[in-house]
N, C-alpha and C positions, 0 to 999 in steps of 0.2 A: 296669389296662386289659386287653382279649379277648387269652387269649393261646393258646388251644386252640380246635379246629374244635369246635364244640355235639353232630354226629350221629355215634353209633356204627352197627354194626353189629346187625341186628335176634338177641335174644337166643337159647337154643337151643332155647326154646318154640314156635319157629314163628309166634309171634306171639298163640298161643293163650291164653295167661296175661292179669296184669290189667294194665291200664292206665290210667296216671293222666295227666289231662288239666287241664292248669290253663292257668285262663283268669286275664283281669283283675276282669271282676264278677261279683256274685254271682246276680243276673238271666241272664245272659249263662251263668252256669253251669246254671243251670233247664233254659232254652229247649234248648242243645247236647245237656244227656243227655237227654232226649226224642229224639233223631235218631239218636244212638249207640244202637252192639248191645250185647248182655251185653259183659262183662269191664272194660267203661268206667268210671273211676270222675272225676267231673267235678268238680273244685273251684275256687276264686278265689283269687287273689292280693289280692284287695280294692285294687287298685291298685298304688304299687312298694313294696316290703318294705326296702328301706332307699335310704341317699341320706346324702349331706355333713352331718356336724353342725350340726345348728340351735342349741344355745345350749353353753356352754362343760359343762353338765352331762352331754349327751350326747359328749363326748369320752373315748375310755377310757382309764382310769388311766395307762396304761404309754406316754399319747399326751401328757399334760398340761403336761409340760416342756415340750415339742418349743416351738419361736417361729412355728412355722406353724399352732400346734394351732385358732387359735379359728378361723383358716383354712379348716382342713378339708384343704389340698391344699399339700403338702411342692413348696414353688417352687424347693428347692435341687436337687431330686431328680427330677427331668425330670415335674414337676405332677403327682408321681404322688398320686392320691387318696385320702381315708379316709374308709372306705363304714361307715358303722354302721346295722344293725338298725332301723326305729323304732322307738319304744317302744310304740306303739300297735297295732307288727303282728308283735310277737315271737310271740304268743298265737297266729296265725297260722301263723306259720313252724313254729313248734313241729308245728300239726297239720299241714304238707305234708310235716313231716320224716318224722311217723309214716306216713303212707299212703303216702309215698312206699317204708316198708320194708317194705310189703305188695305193693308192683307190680314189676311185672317190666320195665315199659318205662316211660319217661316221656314226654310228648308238650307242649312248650312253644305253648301257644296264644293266645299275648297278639295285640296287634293287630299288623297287619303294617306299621306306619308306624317312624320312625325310634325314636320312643319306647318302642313296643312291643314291639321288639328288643333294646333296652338294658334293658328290666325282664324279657323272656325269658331275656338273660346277666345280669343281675342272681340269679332264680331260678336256675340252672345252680352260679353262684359262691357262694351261700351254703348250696343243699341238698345240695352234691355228691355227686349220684346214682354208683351204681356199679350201675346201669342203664342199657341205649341209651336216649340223650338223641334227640328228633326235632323238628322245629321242623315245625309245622302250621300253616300260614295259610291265611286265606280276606275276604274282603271282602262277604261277605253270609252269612247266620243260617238257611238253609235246611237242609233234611235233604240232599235232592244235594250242595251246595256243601259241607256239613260232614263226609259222608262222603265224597267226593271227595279234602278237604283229609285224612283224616285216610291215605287209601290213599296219598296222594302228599306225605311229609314233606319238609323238605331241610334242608340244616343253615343253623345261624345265619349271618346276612352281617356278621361281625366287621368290615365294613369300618363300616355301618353304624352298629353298634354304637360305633365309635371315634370315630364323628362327632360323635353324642349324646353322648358322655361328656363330650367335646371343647367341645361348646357349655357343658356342665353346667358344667364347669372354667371357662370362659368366663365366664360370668353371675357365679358367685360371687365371680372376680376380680373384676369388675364392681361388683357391690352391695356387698362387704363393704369391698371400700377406698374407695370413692368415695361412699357411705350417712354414715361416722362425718364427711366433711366438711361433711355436712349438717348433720348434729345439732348439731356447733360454730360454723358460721357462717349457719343461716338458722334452724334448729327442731328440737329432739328428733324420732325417731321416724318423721324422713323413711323413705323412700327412690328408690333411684336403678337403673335396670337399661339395659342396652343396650337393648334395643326400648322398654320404659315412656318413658325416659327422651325419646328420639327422637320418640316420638309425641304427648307431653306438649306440647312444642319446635313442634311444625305447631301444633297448638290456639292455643297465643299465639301462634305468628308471627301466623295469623290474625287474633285479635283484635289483635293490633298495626296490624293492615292497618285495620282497623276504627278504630281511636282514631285513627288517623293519615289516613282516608279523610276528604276535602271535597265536597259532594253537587258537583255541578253541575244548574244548571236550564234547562230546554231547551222549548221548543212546538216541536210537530209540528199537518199537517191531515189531514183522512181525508172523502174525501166518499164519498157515497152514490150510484153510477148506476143509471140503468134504461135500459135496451135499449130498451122500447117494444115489444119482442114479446110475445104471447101465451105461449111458451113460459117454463116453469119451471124454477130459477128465473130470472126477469127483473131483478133487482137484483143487486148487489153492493156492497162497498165495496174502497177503494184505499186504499192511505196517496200524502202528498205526496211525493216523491222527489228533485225538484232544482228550481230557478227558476231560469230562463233559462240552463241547462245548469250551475249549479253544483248540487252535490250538499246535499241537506237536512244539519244535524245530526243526528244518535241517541248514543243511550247510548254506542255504542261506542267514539263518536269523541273522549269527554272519559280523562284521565289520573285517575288518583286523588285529585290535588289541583284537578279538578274542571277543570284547563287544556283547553283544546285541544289533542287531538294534532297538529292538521297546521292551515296558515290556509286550506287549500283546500275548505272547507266554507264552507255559511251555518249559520249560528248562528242562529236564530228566539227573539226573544223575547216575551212575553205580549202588546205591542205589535203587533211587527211581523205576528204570526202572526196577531191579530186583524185587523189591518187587511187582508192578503190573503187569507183566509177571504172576506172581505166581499167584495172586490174578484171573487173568484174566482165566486161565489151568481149562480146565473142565468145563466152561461156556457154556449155549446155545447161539447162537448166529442166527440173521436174515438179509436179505437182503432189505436191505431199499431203493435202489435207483438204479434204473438200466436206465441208457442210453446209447442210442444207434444212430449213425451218419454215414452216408456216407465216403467212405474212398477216395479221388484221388490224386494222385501226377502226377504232370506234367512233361517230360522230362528235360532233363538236356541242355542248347544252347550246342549247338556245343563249340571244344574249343576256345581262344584263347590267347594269349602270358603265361598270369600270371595263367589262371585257369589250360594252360598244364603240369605248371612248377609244380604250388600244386600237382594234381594227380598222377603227374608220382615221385613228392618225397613222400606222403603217399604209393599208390600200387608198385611203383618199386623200394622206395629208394635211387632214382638218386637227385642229386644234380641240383639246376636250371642251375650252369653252364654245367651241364653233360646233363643235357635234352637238352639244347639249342643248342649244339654242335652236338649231337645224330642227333637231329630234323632237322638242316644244312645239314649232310649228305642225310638223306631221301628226302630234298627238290633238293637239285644239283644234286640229280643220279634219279628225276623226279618218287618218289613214293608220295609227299604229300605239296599242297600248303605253300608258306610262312609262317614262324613260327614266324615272329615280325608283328604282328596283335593285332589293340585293338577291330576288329571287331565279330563279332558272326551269321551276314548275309551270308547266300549258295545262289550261283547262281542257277539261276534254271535248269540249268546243272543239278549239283550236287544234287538238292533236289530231281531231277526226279531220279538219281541213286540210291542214297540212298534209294526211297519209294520201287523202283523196286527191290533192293536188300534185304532189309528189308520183302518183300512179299514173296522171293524165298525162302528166310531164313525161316522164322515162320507162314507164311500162310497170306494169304490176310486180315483177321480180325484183325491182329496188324497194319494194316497201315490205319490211319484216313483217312476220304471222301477228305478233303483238305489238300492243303501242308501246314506244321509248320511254321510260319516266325519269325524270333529271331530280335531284333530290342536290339544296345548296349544299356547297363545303364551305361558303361565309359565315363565321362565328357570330354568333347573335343575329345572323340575317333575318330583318325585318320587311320596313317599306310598304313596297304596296306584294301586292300577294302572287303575280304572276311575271313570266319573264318580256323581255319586249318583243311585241311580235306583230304582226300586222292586224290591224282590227277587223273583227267582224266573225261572223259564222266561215264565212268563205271569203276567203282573201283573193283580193286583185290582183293581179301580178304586175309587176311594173309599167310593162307597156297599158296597161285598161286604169290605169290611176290619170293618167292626164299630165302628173308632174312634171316639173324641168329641174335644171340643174342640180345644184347641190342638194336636193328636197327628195329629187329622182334618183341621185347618188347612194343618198342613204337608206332609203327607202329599199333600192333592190338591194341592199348590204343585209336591212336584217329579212326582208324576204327569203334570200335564199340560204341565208343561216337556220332559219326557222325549217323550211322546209327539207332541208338537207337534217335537220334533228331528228326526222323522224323516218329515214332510209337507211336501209342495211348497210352493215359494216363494208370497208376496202377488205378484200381478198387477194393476197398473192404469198408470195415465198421471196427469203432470203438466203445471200449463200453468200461464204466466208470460206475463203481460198489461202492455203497458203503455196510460197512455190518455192524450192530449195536449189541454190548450186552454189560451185568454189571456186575460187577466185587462182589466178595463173601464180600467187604468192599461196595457195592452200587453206585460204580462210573459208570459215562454211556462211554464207550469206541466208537470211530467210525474207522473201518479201511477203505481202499480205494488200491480197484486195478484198471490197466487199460490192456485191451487186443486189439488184432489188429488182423483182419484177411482179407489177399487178396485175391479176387477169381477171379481176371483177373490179370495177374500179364505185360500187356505191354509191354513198352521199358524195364522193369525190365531185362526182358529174353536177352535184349543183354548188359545190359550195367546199374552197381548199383556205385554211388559216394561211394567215401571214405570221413572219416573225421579225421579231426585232433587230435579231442578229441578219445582215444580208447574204450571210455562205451557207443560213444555214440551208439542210435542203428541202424544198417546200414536200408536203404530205402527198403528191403525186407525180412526184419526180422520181421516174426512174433511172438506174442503173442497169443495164443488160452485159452480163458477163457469159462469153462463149461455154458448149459443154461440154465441163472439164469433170475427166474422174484420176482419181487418185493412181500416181504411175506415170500420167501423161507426157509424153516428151515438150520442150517448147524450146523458142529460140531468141533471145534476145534481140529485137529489133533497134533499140537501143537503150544505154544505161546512162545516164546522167542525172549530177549533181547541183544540187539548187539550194542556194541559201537563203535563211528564214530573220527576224530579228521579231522576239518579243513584243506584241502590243499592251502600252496601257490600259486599262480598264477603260469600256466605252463612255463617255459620258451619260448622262440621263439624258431620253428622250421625256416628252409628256409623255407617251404610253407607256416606256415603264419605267417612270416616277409612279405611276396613276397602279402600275401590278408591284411596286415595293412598296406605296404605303399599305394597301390592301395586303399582301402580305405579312406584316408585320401586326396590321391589325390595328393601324393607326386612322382614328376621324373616323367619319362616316363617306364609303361611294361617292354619296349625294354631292359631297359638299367639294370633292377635288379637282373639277373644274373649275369653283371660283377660288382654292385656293391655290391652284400653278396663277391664276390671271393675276390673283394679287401680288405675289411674289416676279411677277412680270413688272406690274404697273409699280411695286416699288422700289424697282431699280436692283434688289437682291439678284436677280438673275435675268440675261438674256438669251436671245437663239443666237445661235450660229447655224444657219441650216435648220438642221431640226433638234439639234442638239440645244440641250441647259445649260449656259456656261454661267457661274458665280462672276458677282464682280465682287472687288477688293474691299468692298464698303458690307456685302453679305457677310467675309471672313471677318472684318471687325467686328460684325452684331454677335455672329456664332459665337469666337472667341469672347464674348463678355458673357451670352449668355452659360455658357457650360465651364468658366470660370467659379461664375458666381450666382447662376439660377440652374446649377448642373440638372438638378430633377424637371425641370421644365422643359427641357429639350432631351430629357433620355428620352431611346425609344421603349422601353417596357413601360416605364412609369405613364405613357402617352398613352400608352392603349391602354394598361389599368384601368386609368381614369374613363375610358371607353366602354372598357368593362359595365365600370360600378353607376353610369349613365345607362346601361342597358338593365343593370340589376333594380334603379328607381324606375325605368320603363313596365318592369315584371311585376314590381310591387315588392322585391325581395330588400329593396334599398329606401331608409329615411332620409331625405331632401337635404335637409337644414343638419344631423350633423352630417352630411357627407362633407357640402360645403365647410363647415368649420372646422372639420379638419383638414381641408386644404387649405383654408384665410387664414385659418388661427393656429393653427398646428396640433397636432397633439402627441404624447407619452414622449417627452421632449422634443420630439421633429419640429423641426422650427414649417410657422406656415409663409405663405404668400407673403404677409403683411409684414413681418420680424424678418424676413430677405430684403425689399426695399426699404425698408428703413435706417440702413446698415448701407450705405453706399462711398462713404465716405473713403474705404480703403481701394476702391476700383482706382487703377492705376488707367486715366482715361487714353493716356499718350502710349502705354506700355500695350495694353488692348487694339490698340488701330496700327503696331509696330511689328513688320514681319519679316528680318532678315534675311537676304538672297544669300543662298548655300554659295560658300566657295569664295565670297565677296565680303569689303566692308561697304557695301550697301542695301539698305532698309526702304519699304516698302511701307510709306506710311498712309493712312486717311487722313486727309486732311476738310476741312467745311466746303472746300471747293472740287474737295474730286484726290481720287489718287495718285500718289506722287515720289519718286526716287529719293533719298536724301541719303550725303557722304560727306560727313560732320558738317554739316550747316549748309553743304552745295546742292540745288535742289533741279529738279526737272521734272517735268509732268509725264506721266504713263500717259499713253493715248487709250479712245475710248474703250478701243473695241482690241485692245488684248487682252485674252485670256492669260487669268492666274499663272497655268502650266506653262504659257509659254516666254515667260519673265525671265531665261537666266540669267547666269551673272555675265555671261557675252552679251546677249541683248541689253542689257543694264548700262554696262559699258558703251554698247553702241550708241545708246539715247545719250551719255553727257556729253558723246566726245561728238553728236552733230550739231552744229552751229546756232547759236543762241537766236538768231534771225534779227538783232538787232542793231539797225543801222544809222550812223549820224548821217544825217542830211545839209545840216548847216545850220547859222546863223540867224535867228530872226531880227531883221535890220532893225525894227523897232526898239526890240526888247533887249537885243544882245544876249538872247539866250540861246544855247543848244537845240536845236531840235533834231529829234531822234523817232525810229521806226522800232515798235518791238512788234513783238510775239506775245500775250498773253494767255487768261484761264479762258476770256471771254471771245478771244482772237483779235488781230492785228491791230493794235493802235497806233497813233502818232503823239511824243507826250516833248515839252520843254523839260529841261536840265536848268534848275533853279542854284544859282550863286547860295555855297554855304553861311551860315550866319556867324559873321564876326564874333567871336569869344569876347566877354565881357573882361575888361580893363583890370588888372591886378588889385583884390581887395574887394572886386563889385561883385553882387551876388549876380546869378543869370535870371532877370525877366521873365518872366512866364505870360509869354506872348502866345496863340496862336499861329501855327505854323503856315506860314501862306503855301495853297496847295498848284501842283503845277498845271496849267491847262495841258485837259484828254480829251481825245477823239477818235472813234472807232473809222476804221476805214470800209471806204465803200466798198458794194460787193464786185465792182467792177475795178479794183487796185488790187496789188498785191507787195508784200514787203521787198518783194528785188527790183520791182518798178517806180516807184514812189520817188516822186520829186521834193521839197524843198517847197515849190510853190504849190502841188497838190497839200502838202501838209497845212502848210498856212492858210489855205482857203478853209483845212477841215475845221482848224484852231480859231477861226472868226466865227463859226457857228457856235450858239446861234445869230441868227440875222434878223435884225426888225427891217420887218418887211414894211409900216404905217402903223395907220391909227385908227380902227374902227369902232365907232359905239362908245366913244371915250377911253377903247381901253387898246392897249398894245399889239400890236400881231407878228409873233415871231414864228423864223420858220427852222425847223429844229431837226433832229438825228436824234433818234431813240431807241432803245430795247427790237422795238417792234418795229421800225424804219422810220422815211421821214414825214415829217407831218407840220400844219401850223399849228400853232397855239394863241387865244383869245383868250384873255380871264382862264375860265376853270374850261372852257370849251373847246375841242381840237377836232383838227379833221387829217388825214389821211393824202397825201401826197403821192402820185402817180411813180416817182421816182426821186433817186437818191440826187441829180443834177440837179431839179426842180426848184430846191434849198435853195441854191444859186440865183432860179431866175423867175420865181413865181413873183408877181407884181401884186398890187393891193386890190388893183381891181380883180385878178381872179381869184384872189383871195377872201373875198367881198362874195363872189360868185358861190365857192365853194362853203362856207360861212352858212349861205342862204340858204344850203340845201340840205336835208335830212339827213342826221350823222347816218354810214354806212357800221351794222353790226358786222361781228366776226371778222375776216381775214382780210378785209380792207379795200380800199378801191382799188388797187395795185393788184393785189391776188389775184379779184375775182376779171380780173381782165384781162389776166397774165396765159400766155398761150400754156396749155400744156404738157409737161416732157411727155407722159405716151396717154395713149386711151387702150382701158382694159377689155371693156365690154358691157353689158347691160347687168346692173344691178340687180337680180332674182326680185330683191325686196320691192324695189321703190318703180322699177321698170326703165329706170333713167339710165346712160351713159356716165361708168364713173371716168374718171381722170385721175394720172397724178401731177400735180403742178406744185410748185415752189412758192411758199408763205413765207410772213413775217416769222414765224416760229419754227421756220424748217420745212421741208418737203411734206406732202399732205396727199390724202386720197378723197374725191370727192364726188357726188354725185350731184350735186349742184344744187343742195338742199343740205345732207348732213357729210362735213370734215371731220377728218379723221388724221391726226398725226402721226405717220411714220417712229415705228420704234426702234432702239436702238437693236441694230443687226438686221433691219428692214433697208435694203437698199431699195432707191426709186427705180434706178435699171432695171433689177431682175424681178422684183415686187410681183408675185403672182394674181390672178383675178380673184383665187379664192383667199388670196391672205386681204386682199384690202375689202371683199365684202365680211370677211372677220371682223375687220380696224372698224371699218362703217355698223355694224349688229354691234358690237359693245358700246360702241362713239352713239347708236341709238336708246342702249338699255341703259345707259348711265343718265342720257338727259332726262328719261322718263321717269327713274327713279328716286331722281334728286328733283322730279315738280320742273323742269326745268321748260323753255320753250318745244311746245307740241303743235302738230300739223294743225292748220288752219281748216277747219271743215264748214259749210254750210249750214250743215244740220246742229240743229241747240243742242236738239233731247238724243240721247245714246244709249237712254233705257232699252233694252228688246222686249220689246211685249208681241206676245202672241195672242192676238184677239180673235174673240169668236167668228166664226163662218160656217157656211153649211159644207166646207172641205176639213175643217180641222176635226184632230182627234178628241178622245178625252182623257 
């Protein structure tokens, strides 16, 4: 952990010598030495240079004994950590070691939030400079702001730094002991984290809310009056409100199980509502109650982390990890402040551009006499210290930036958020009407409208919220109701009745997942972007649209963990710990016992470590087991996937149903459709069966093997290996109602030895990932699935000869395909989606990207696959993996002297 202040003393060069500036990207390294004067030399950390061991291979030698090793963090030893290198970025380190023995100063310039701190003490502890160390931050990408930050260093906030470490130490206790109870009681290959895990835990409570929700059905009336004045407009309508002073039914008033809340309603139904609809037709009717209120709404703060991520997936449809990475871009190529902010506060920079732009825009009457000040309502709000906003003294306005696409999308998002922040209120009035008459039976009816009218419409003009809900009504939407004063005669143009039925609760979108965990006060902003992607990428939850639906495999994790790790997935006890994460940031909280009393437990609370240990009574079958109301069948997880069972009879759920819509009719529906398994016939050779199924992995063709004679009266039974039947998947060009007999049998001779090359065999085969030959240990890839049949040895020989093809095969990349979206932003290229060994794919002809579950290829929009494609790029880079081929060796940016540069 930090155990020394980061800033020395400036060296005895005066300053003059060189300096080396590292940042985290390598973008971000470009843009900066263009700002900086000679002696600068600007390089990347490419992200953090090391971190807790990932698999028992990166542990080092002299660690492997230790019993905390696969750990990572010595729990006898006040959690002290064991930071290793990555492998991917020793390469790296190597080159900031060497330039760092060319400079005379060092200047730490990661980002100024908690994490960019801890990878600036991370940098500090593995290069140990014997150089003044300085810490340089800034929150926007301008030449002022960069040299500004670099004249005004200061040293590291080890308090900071202690906090991140603190959580790191956190998480890892978290996922590495509480992940292996996965894999033994629900599925290999889970996992489990303090925030994933938590927010996993809302998505099915919700859909539990849903399976367990009963509609209720309700009529309501609404009639139509006319005033009979000339004046416009002269109609309206009302809804019905109360008969004979009791109050109507609504939505509101029913329970989840579709009850009554209260008896002191009328309940209308299709009946009763029709018959006073009728009763009501042709009545005089009058105005009883007219008020009238002042109307203002105040601007919207400016944004920051979690409110950019809501707006831009309501108005753009982007995804919070797609926003955040868009938002990256715009900040490293210096159009718009830091995007991991819990703050809402403008410099006064910024607020004087803003009013002055705001005035050039709409006239000086939209900008109030004083500036706006937005002051956070985020608990313990940290980060970086201002809200996101477009960079510079004077901001560009979308059109003078140059951008395109989704870059220019966002960009005017928070443009005219920002400058709509600092414009005078909406101005208008609201008016609440009631209207009285009696029905030809002598009932007294009351209906009730309400109208809005703006006649200053303010920040409106640059800038109206989105909601989540789609009825509700947007902040400039008006209502215009005729005018009516109390007394007024009107006439029923008509009265009719309309029936409503109770909605479910809506599912979680990511935007607001992203404002309930922020509510609640769960994790950091920062961080829930990557954790909806993880919770995506581990199969815990899919889209439907824009919707989070759980799958059956999420309900088994939740169920075991709030069985038997209940405090790990409360929501209070989550944000607690968020808390006392924020109380070791202040300096108000000691590190090591916080952690021990979450590892170890204390004043009996048992800890982390005394919960896994104790697993023995998890009932694994009883936890992945979830009875269908109304039915005797169960809903089990099985190692293959989700599946029905009714005492030992079983059938697979398909992929893509949602939890809520399983009942016990659909349930029924799935055993009573057709197993898809068909006998074909006889194999003359073998006299065996041969049969077409259905399976978990789709369609095969399998022989029906003669059972084995019972051993002779007296004789024990043999313990033989059992002979297994020949399988074979069918091609993607068969299907099980078509399938012959003689297609089977041709599948069931594969594989096929094609010859003999190089002394060794060449067979030609059907696999996983389609068909291919096989040599020894060496294979290559087959155009098509006939080819099995008829590739000869010479071009087999041919193909053999030539350089194995990486990724999605020779077949793939040749394969026409299904649509073209449009030009990738990123790469400039034409992406496609076309049909792989692994399933449909998005591609740009450079980097694939896999279609996910609830991604159809048909409807597959341009911005979801340059999504698929931006993380399908952050994860290769991340993981060291294959990166663009460039010309150029050196990547260093150096700014060298000229009679143009500054100082």
């Amino acid at each position: 952990m930090p155990a020394k202040n980061g800033t020395a003393k400036r060296g005895q060069g005066g300053g003059k010598g060189t300096r080396l500036v590292i940042v985290e990207s390598p973008a971000k390294a470009k843009t900066i030495a263009g700002y900086l004067g000679r002696g600068y030399v600007v390089e990347s950390s490419i992200g953090h240079i090391r971190d807790l061991p990932g698999s028992a291979a990166e542990v080092p030698p002299e660690y492997k004994d230790k019993p905390w090793a696969k750990l990572g963090v010595d729990v006898e030893s006040d959690f002290r950590p064991l930071y290793v290198v990555n492998a991917d970025k020793k390469q790296q380190v190597a080159k900031l070691k060497k330039l760092l023995k060319e400079a005379d100063e060092l200047y730490l310039a990661t980002d100024e939030d908690r994490e960019g701190e801890a990878i600036a003490w991370h940098l500090q502890e593995v290069l140990k400079p014997k150089v003044p160390v300085h810490r340089m931050v800034f929150n926007e990408i301008t030449a002022e702001a960069i040299r500004r930050a670099a004249a005004n260093p200061r040293s590291l906030d080890l308090r900071l730094v202690d906090a991140q470490e603190t959580r790191r130490i956190l998480d890892r206790l978290y996922g590495y002991e509480v992940s292996p109870v996965l894999w033994v009681k629900v599925k290999q290959g889970l996992s489990a984290g303090r925030v994933q895990s938590v927010a996993t835990r809302l998505v099915v409570e919700r859909e539990r809310e849903r399976i367990a929700f009963v509609p209720a059905h309700y009529w309501d009336i609404t009639g139509e009056f006319d005033t009979g004045k000339d004046d416009e407009p002269r109609r309206f309508k009302a809804g019905l409100i109360s008969v004979d002073g009791k109050r109507v039914a609504q939505g509101r008033d029913f329970a989840a199980d579709g009850t009554l809340k209260s008896r002191d309603v009328l309940h209308l139904d299709e009946e009763a509502a029709r018959g006073l609809a009728e009763r009501l037709s042709g009545r005089p009717y009058e105005v009883t109650a007219v008020e009238q209120k002042p109307y203002s709404r105040k601007p919207y703060p400016p944004f920051r982390t979690t409110t950019l991520q809501q707006e831009a997936s309501r108005k753009l449809g982007f995804s919070a990890k797609y926003t955040m990475s868009v938002a990256q871009k715009l900040y490293e190529n210096g159009y718009i402040t830091y995007m991991r902010t819990d703050s809402v506060t403008l410099s006064e920079t910024a607020i004087t551009a803003a009013r002055r732009q705001a005035a050039t825009l709409f006239g000086n009457e939209y900008v109030p006499d004083k500036p706006r000040v937005y002051t956070s309502k985020v608990k313990n709000a940290q980060e970086a210290h201002e809200a996101i906003r477009p960079a510079g003294d004077v901001f560009r306005t979308p059109a003078e930036t140059g951008l395109t696409g989704d870059q220019f999308r966002l960009y005017e998002l928070i443009w005219k958020r920002t400058i709509a922040s600092q414009m005078k209120d909406a101005q208008g009035h609201s008016v609440s009407v009631r209207v009285r008459g009696v029905s030809a039976a002598g009932e007294t009816a009351e209906f009730g409208a309400t109208g809005k009218t703006i006649t200053f419409h303010g920040f409106l003009k640059a800038y109206v919220e989105s909601a989540d809900d789609p009825s509700t009504d947007r902040d400039d939407q008006e209502r215009r109701l005729p005018a009516l004063e109390r007394g007024d005669a009107l006439s029923a143009r008509a009265v009719e009745a309309e029936g409503h039925s109770t909605r479910p609760p809506a599912r979680y979108t990511e935007a607001s997942l992203v404002k309930e965990l922020e509510d609640r006060e769960i994790g950091r902003p920062s961080t829930y972007a990557s954790i909806i992607g993880t919770i995506l990428d581990r199969g815990y939850v899919f889209k439907k649209g824009t919707a989070l639906v759980p799958s059956f495999l999420a309900f088994a994790v939740v169920n075991l963990l709030e069985r038997h790790f209940g405090n790990l997935v409360d929501y209070d006890f989550t944000a607690h710990m968020e808390d006392g994460l924020d109380e070791i940031a202040r300096g108000e909280a000691e590190r090591v016992r916080w952690l021990t009393r979450f590892y170890k437990g204390e004043n009996g609370d048992k800890g982390l470590k005394a919960l896994v240990e104790h697993i023995d009574d998890i009932d694994a079958k009883g936890i992945s087991s979830f009875p269908i109301k109304g039915s005797d069948i169960v809903v089990r997880v099985g190692r293959y996937g989700p599946y029905l069972d009714r005492n030992g009879e079983r059938v697979n759920i398909p992929e893509d149903m949602a939890p809520d819509e399983l009942t016990a009719e659909k349930a029924e529906e799935l055993f009573a459709r057709p197993s898809g398994d068909r006998e074909l016939g006889v194999d003359p050779e073998t006299g065996h069966v041969i049969v077409a199924k259905s399976g978990r992995y789709g369609p095969y063709v399998t022989e029906i093997l003669p059972e084995e004679a019972p051993p002779a009266d007296g004789e024990k039974k043999k313990r033989t290996k059992a002979p297994k039947p020949r399988t074979a998947s069918l091609f993607r060009s068969m299907s099980l109602e078509t399938i012959t007999l003689e297609d089977a049998l041709r599948l069931l001779s594969l594989p096929r030895v094609v010859g003999e090359l190089d002394g060794e065999t060449v067979t030609a085969q059907n696999g996983r990932y389609g068909p291919y030959l096989r040599k020894g240990s060496e294979s290559r890839s087959l155009g098509s699935e006939e080819e099995l049949f008829t590739v000869t040895l010479e071009q087999a020989k041919e193909l053999f000869a030539q350089p194995k093809q990486r990724g999605r095969g020779r077949a793939a990349a040749s394969a026409e395909p299904l649509r073209e979206l449009g030009e990738d932003p990123e790469s400039g290229r034409k992406i496609v989606v076309k049909n792989g060994r692994y399933g449909p794919y998005v591609t740009d002809g450079e980097t694939n990207a896999s279609l996910r579950q609830g991604d159809d290829p048909q409807t597959i929009t341009m911005q979801r696959a340059v999504e698929l494609l931006t993380e399908r790029r952050e994860k290769v880079a991340a993981s060291g993996g294959a990166k663009k081929k460039t010309g150029a060796k050196k990547t260093t940016t150096r700014r060298r002297a000229s009679a143009k540069s500054g100082s």
